[in-house]
N, C-alpha and C positions, 0 to 999 in steps of 0.2 A: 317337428315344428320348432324352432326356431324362437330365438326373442330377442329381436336387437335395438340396445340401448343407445339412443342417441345419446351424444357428452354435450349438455350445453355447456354455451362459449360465456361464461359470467364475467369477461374482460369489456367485452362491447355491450350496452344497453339496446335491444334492438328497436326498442320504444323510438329512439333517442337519432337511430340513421337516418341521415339525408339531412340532418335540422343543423341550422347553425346557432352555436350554442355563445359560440362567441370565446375568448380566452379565459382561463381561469389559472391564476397564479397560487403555484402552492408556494411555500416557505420551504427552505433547505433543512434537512434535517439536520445540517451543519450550527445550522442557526439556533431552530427551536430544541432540539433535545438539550444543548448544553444549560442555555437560559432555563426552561422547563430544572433543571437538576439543580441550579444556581437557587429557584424558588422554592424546591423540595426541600432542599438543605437547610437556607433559611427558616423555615416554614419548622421544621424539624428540630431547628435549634431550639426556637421562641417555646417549641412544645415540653421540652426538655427545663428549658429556664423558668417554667411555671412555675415549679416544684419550688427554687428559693424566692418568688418575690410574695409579698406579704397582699397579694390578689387573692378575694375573697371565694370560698371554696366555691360558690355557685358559679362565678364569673369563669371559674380556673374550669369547669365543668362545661362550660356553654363555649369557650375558646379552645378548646381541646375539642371537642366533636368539632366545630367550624375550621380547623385544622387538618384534622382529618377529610374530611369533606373536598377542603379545598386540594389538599394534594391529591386524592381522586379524581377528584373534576380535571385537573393536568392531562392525564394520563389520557382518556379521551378527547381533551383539546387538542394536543399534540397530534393524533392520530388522526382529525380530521384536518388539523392545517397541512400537514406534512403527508403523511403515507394515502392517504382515501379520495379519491378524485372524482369531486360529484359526478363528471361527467358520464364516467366510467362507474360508477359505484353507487349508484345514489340510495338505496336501502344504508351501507354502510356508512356514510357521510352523514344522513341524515338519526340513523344511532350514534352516532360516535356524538355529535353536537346534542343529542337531544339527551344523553348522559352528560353530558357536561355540563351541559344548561340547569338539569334539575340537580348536581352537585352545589354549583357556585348558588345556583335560590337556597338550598339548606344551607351552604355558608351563609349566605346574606339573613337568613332567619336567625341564623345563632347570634350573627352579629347585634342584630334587632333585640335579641334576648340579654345579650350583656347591656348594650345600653340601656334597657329597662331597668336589671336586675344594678346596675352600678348607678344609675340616676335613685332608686328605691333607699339601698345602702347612703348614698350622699343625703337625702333627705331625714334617714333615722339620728344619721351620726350629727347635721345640726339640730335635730328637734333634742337629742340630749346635749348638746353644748350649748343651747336655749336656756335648757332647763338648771342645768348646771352654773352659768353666769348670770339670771335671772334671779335665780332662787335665795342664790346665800345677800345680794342686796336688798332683796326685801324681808328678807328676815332678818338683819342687820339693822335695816330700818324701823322695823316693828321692835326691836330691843332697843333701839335709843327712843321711841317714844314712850316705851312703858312708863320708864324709874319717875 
């Protein structure tokens, strides 16, 4: 007895024969990979030049994961503009975007969290330079009406 394995054909979607799906235009990889690396690098500098600017440690926390984030979410964009061809692929096409998508939402979260966390800071730093310019004129005042 015998057991013979068929090889399925995972190039053609067999769902998908007969139907017109109509053209679907990928991107060159000519195109996307370089740009894609053009973004990494930058992406990868900005990560590096944290370290000297005088961005507050939360913010430098919250922009370093969102960097991160975002150069992963690339990596799956690429692969589905360029190598994964719904037609042909659509389990793969529809992971490759649905990794992406839920990267770029954590970047967009983090993003949401620096501006909290930098609106938060902007608020502390003038309620003490309130406090600070407010303060020494009325006490100044209250000494010249004592004597």
């Amino acid at each position: 007895m015998s057991i013979c394995f068929a090889q399925a054909d995972f190039t053609i979607d067999h769902e998908l024969q007969g139907l017109t799906l109509g053209p679907w235009t990928m991107i060159s990889a000519w195109i996307s990979v370089p740009i894609s690396l053009i973004v990494v690098s930058v992406l990868l500098w900005y990560f590096k030049r944290l370290d000297r600017t005088s961005v507050p440690r939360s913010c430098r926390i919250a922009r370093r994961i969102g960097i991160v984030f975002a150069c992963a979410g690339l990596v799956p964009m690429v692969v589905a503009l360029t190598f994964v061809h719904p037609h042909s692929n659509r389990v793969g096409w529809a992971f490759a975007w649905t990794l992406a998508s839920i990267a770029l939402f954590v970047w967009f979260v983090c993003a949401l969290v620096d501006i909290i966390l930098l609106t938060r800071n902007g608020w502390q730093e003038y309620r003490a330079l309130q406090c600070e310019s407010i303060a020494p004129q009325s006490t100044a005042a209250d000494r010249d009406e004592e004597p």
